[in-house]
C-alpha positions in Angstrom: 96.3 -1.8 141.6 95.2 -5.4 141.4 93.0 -7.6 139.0 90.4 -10.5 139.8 88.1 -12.5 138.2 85.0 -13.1 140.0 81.5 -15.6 139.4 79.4 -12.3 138.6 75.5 -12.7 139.5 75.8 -16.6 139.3 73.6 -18.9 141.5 75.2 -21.5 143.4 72.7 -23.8 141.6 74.2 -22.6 138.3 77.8 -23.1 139.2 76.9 -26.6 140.1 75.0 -27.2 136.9 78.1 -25.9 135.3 80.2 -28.4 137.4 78.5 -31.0 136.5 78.2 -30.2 132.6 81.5 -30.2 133.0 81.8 -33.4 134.5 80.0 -35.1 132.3 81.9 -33.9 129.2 84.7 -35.3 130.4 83.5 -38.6 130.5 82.0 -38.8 127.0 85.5 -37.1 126.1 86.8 -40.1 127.5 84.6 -42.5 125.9 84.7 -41.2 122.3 86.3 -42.8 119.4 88.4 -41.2 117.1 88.4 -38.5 115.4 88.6 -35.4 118.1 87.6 -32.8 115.7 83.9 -32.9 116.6 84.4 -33.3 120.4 87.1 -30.1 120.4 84.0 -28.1 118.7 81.6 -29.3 121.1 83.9 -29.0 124.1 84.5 -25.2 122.8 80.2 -25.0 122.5 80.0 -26.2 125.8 83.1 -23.9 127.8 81.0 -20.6 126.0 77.6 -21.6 127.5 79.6 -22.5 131.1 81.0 -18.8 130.5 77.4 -17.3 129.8 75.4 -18.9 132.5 78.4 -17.8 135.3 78.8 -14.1 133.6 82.5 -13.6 134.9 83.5 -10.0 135.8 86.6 -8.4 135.6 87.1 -5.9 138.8 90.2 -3.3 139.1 90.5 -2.5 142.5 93.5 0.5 142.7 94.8 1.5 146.5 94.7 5.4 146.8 97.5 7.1 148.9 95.3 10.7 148.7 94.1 11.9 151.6 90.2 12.9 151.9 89.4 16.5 151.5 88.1 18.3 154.8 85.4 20.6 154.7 84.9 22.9 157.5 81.9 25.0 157.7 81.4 28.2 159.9 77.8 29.4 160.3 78.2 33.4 161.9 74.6 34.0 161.5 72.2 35.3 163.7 70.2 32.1 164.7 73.5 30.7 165.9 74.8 33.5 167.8 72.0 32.1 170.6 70.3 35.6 170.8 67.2 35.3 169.0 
């Protein structure tokens, strides 16, 4: 069994809008005076709207050892005999 994170039903357009939110953050994060308290609420306002518009999904993908059941069907009726 095995887990992954995947990008959902996101458009490439909104990964790179996301991207470059992102981006851009972290420049006025870098340019900010004191005191961080605001910018650490902001920057957690900002990662939950980047998680909304990419709608991760969490898949389980499990390996099964079982085989497939067989199903074999005999038909002894009268239209297969070949004398109709």
């Amino acid at each position: 069994m095995s887990w992954g994170l995947e990008a959902g039903h996101a458009t490439p357009a909104a990964v790179a809008a996301v991207a470059a939110a992102a981006a851009a953050f972290a420049v006025h994060a870098a340019r900010a005076p004191r005191p961080r308290g605001p910018l650490i609420l902001r920057a957690a306002a900002a990662f939950a709207l980047a998680l909304a518009v990419v709608r991760p999904t969490l898949t389980r993908t499990a390996a099964s050892s079982a085989k497939p059941r067989l199903l074999i069907l005999l038909d002894a009726s009268a239209s297969m005999r070949g004398a109709a």
